[in-house]
C-alpha positions in Angstrom: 8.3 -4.0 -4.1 10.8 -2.7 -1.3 13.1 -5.7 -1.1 13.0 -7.5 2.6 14.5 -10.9 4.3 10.6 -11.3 5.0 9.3 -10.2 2.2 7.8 -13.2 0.1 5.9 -12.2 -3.3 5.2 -15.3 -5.4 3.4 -16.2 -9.1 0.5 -18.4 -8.4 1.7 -20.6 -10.8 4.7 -21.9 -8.7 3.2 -21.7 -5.6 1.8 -25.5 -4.5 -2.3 -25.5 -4.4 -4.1 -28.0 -2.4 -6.2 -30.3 -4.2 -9.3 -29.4 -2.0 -9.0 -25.6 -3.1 -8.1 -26.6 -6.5 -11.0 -28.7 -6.9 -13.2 -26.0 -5.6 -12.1 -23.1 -7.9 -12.6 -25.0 -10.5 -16.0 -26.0 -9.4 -16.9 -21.8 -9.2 -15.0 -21.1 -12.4 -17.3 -23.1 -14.2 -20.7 -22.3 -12.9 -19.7 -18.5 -13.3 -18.7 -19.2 -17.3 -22.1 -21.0 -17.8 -24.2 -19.1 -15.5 -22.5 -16.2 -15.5 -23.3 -13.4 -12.7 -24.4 -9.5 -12.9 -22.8 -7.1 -10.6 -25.2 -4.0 -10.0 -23.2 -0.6 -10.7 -25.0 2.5 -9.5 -23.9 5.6 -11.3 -20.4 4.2 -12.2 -17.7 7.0 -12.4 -19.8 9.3 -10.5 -17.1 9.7 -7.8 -14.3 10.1 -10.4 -12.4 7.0 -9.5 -10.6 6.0 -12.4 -9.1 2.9 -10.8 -12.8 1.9 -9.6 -13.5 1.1 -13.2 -13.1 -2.6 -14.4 -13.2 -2.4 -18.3 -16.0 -4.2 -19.8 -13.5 -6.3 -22.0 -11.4 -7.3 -18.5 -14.9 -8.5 -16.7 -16.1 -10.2 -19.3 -14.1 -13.2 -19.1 -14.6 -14.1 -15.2 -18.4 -14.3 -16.2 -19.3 -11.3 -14.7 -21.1 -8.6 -16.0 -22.5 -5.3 -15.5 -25.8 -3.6 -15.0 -25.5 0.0 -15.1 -27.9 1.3 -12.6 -29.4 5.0 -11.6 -28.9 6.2 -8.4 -31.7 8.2 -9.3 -34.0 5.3 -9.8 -32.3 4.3 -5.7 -33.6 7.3 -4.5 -37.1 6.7 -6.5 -37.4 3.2 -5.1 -36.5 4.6 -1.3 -39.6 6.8 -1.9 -42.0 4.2 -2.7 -41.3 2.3 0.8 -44.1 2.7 2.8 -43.1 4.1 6.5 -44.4 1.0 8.2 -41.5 -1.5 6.3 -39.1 1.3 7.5 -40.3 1.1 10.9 -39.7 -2.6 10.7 -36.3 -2.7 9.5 -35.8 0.2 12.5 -37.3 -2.1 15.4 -35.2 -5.0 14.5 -32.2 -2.7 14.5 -33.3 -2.1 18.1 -33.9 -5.5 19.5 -30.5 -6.8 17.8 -28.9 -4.0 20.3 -27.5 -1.7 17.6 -26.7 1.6 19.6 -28.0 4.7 17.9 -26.2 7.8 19.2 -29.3 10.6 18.4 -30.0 13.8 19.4 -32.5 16.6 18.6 -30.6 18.8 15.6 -30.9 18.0 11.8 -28.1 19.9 11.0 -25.6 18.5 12.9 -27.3 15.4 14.8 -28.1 12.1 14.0 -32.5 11.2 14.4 -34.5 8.6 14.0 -36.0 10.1 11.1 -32.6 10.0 9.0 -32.5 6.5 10.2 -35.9 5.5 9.0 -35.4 7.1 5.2 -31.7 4.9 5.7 -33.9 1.8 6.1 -35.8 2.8 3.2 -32.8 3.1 1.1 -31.6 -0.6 2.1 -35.4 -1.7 1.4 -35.0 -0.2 -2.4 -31.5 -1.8 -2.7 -32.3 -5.1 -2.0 -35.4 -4.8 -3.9 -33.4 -3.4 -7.3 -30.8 -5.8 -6.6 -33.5 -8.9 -6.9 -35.3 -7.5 -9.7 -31.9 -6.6 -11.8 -30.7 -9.9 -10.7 -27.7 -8.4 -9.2 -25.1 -11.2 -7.0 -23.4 -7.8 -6.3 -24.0 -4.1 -5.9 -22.4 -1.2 -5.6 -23.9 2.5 -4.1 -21.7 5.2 -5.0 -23.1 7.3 -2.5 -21.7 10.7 -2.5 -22.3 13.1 -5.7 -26.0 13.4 -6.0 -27.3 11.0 -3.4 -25.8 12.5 -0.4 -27.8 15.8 -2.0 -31.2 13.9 -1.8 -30.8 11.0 1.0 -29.0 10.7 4.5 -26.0 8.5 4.0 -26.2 5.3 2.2 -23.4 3.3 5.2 -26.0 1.7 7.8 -27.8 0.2 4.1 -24.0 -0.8 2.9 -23.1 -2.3 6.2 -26.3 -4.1 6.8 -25.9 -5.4 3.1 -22.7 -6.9 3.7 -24.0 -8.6 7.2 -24.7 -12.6 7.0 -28.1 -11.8 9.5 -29.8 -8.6 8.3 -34.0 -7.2 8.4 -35.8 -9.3 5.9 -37.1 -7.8 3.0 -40.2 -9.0 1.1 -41.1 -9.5 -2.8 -44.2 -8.1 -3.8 -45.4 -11.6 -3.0 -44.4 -11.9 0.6 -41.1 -14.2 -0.4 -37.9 -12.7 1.6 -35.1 -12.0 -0.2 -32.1 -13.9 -0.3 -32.8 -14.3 3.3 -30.1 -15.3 6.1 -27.1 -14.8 3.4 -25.2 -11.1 2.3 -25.8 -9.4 -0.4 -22.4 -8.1 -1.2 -21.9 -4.5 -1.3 -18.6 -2.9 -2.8 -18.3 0.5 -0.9 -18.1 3.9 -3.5 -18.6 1.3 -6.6 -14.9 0.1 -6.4 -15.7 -2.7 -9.4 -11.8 -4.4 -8.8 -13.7 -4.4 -4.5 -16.6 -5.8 -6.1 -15.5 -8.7 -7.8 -13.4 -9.7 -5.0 -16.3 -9.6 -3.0 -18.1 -11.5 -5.5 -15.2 -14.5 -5.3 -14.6 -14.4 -1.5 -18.4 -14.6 -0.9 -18.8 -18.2 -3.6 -15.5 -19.0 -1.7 -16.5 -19.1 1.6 -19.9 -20.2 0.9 -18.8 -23.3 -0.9 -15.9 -23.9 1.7 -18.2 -23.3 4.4 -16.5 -20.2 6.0 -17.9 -16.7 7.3 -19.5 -15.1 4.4 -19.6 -11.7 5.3 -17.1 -9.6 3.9 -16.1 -6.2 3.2 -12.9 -3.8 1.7 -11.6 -1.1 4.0 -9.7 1.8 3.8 -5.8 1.0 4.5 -5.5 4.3 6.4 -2.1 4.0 8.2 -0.2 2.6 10.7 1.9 2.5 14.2 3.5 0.8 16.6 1.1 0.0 19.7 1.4 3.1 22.5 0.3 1.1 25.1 3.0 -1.7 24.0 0.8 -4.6 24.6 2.6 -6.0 21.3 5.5 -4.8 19.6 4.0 -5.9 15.8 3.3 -3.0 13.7 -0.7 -2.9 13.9 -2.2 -1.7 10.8 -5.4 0.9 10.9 -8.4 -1.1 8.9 -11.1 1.7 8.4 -14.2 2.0 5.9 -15.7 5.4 5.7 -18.8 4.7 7.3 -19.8 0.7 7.7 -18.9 -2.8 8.0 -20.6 -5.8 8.5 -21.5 -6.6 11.9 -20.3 -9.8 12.1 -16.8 -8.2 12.0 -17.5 -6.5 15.0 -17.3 -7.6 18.8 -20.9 -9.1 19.9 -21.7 -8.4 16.3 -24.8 -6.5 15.9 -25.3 -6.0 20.1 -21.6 -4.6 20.2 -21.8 -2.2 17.2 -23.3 1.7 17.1 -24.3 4.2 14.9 -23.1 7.6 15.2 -24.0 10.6 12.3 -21.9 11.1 9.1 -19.4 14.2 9.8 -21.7 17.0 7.8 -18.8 17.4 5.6 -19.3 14.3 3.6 -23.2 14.0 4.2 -25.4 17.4 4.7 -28.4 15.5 5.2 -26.9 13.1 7.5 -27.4 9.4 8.6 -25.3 6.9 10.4 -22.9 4.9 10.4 -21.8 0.9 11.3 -19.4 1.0 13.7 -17.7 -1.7 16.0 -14.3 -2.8 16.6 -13.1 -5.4 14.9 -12.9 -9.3 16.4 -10.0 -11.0 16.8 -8.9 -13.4 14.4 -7.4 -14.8 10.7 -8.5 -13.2 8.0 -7.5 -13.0 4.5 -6.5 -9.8 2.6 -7.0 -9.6 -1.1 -6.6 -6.5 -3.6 -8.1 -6.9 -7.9 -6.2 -3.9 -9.6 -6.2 -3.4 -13.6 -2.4 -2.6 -14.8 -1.1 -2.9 -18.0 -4.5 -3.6 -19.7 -4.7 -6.6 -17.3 -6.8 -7.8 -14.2 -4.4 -8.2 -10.9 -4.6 -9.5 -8.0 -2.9 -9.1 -4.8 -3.4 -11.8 -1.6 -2.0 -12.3 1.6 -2.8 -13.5 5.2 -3.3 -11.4 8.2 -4.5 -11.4 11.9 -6.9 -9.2 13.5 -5.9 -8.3 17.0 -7.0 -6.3 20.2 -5.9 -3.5 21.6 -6.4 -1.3 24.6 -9.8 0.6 24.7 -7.6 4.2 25.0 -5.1 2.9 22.3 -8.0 2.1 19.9 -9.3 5.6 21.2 -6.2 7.1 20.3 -6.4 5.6 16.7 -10.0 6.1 15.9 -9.2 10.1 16.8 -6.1 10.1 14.7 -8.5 8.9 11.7 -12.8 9.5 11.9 -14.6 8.8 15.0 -17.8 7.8 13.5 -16.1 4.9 11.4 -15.7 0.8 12.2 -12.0 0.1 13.0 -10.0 -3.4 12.5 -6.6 -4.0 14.0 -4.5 -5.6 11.4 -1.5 -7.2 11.5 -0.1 -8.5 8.4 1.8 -11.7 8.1 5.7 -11.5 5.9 4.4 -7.4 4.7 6.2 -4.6 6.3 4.7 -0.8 5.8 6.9 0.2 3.1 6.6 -3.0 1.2 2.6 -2.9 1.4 2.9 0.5 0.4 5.2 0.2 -2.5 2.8 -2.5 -3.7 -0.9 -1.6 -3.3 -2.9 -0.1 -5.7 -5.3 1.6 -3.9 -6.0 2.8 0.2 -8.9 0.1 -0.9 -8.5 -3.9 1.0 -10.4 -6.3 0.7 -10.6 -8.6 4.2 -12.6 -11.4 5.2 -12.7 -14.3 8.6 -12.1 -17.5 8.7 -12.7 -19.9 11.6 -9.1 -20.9 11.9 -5.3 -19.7 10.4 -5.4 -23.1 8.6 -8.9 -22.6 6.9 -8.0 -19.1 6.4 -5.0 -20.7 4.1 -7.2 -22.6 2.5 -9.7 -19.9 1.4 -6.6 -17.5 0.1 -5.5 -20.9 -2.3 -8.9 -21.5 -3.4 -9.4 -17.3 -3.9 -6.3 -17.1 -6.0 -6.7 -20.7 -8.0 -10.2 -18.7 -8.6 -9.2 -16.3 -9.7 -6.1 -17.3 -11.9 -8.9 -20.2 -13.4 -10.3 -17.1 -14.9 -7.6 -15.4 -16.1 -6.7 -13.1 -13.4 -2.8 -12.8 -12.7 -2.4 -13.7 -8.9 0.1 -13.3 -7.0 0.5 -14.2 -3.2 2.3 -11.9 -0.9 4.2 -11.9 2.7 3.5 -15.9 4.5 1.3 -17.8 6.5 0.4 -17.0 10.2 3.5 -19.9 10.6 5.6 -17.6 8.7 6.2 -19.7 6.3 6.0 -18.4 2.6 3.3 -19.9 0.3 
C-alpha cells in the first residue's frame, strides 16, 4: 500500500476485539463447521473471471460449499412459472411504488412484458435456491442468459432486499419469507462468501441484513463543494437492494439495460443511496490463500445535479452510493484492492457499524481467513 500519515493497515491479530464480537464469531464459526452451508454457483467461469473463482480446497474450510448450477436449468425453471405468479410478483412491484420507465419498443425500450419474464426469473431462483438448499446464489448473467432472458438485475436486486414478493413451495409455504436471499452479482464467489458472513453477522447482531458488493468505479472531489471529502462512486451494474436506497422500494426505478450488455432487455434497481455507516469488506485469494480486506465508511448526500453529473460520467440506468472512506485515500485503495468489486453493508449507528466490521473479521479469521483492517473508525481513530 501507498504509504500515508492516515493510512492505517493492521493484522487482525493485534488489533483489540470486543468480547461481544468475539463471542459472536465464534458462535457462527461453529454452526457453519457443523452445519456447514451451500452457496449456489450458476455456470461458474462462464464470464471468464479468474479472480471470481474460490478454489474448492480454500472454501472448504469456512464450511461452505458449492453447488454447481445450470443457468440453463434457470432459464427452464423461468419457463415453467405460470404468467399469473409473474403477474403477482409485477403488482406488488407496483403498489411498493417501484417506478418503471417503459415505453413501446423492444429493441431499445424497457415493457412490461420483459418485466413479467424478469419476475419469472426471480420466481425460478428462489425456487432452485430452496430446493438446492442454497444460503447463497450467484446468476452470472451475461454469456448465454442474456441470449435467452431479459436481464437477470431487478431478480438480483430484489434477492438481496430484506422485504421482497413472496414466493410459494409447491405446498403453499413461502420461502424464506421477510429475510434476503443473498445474491453475489456475476458469480464473484470471494462477493459471495462475504455476503454469506455479513448476512449471519448482522442477523445475529441484529443489524440491516440486506447487503450487496458494488463496482468501485472512481472518484472526485464534490463540484458543487458541499464537502471537500473525496466522495467515492459506489455502482453495481444493474441492481441493489432497495433498502439501500432513499424511501427504499417507493424511492427506487427501473430503467432498461443499455442494449449493449442485454439485447433482449430488462430493467434495472436503481435508487440513490441513504445516508449513513456502512462497512466495506473485500475476500481475495493471493498466494494460494483466502484474504480479506475491511474497513469503515460513510454514505453521504449530494446535490441532485452533482449525483446527475456522476451517474452520466458512469451508466445512467445503474443504483449509485456516495462513499466516503474513513483513513483510505484513492491511491492507497487503489494500490490495495483486488478487484473494482466491494462489498458494503448499513448499520444503524458508526458504533454498531464497528462492531459488525470486528465480529466480520473475528469471523472470518475463526475460519482461517487472513484479515486485515484498513484506514480507522468514523472517530478517526485506527482499529
Amino acid at each position: 500500500m501507498v504509504k500515508h500519515k492516515t493510512a492505517h493497515v493492521k493484522p487482525l491479530a493485534k488489533a483489540t476485539i470486543p468480547p461481544k464480537a468475539r463471542a459472536t464469531a465464534a458462535k457462527i464459526a461453529d454452526d457453519l463447521r457443523v452445519k456447514k452451508s451451500i452457496m449456489g454457483v450458476f455456470d461458474e467461469g462462464c464470464m471468464g473471471m479468474y479472480n471470481a473463482i474460490i478454489p474448492d480446497e480454500l472454501l472448504f474450510p469456512t464450511g461452505v460449499y458449492k453447488e454447481r448450477l445450470s443457468q440453463s436449468a434457470l432459464y427452464y425453471a423461468a419457463t415453467q412459472v405460470s404468467d399469473a405468479e409473474a403477474q403477482e410478483v409485477f403488482n406488488w412491484y407496483k403498489k411498493k411504488g417501484l417506478k418503471f420507465h417503459f415505453g413501446k419498443d423492444e429493441a431499445t425500450e424497457l415493457t412490461e412484458r420483459q418485466v413479467l419474464l424478469q419476475c419469472k426469473t426471480y420466481i425460478a431462483a428462489v425456487r432452485i435456491a430452496d430446493e438446492f438448499g442454497c444460503e447463497t446464489i450467484g446468476i452470472q448473467y451475461q454469456q448465454g442468459l442474456k441470449d435467452l432472458l431479459p436481464a437477470s438485475d431487478l431478480v438480483e436486486g430484489t434477492l438481496n432486499s430484506t422485504e421482497r414478493p413472496p414466493v410459494k413451495r409447491a405446498d403453499g409455504s413461502v420461502i424464506r419469507g421477510g429475510e434476503p436471499i443473498p445474491h453475489f452479482n456475476e458469480v464473484d464467489e470471494c462477493a459471495g462468501l462475504d455476503g454469506l458472513f455479513t448476512d449471519r453477522v448482522h442477523k445475529a447482531l441484529q443489524q440491516p441484513r440486506a447487503n450487496t458488493l458494488h463496482d468501485l468505479r472512481w472518484g472526485d472531489w464534490d463540484k458543487s463543494g458541499t464537502t471537500d471529502e473525496y466522495v467515492w462512486v459506489f455502482l453495481i451494474s444493474g441492481s441493489a437492494p432497495a433498502d439501500h436506497h432513499i424511501n427504499g422500494w417507493a424511492g427506487s426505478d427501473s430503467h432498461r439495460q443499455p442494449g449493449m450488455y442485454f439485447k433482449l432487455g430488462g430493467g434495472t434497481l436503481r435508487g440513490i443511496a441513504k445516508v449513513g455507516e456502512i462497512v466495506w469488506s473485500r475476500v481475495f485469494v493471493e498466494n494460494g490463500k483466502l484474504k480479506m480486506d475491511l474497513g469503515r465508511a460513510k454514505v453521504i448526500s449530494l446535490p441532485q445535479e452533482e449525483t446527475e453529473r456522476r451517474w452520466k460520467e458512469t451508466t445512467y440506468q445503474w443504483p449509485i452510493m456516495h462513499a466516503v472512506t474513513y483513513g483510505v485515500t484513492r491511491d492507497q485503495m487503489m494500490a490495495r484492492h483486488k478487484s473494482n468489486h466491494i462489498q458494503v453493508a448499513y448499520a444503524n449507528s458508526a458504533k454498531e457499524a464497528d462492531l459488525a466490521l470486528y465480529t466480520k473479521a473475528a469471523l472470518a479469521a475463526e475460519l482461517g481467513i487472513e484479515v486485515a483492517l484498513c484506514g480507522t473508525k468514523a472517530d478517526g481513530k485506527a482499529f
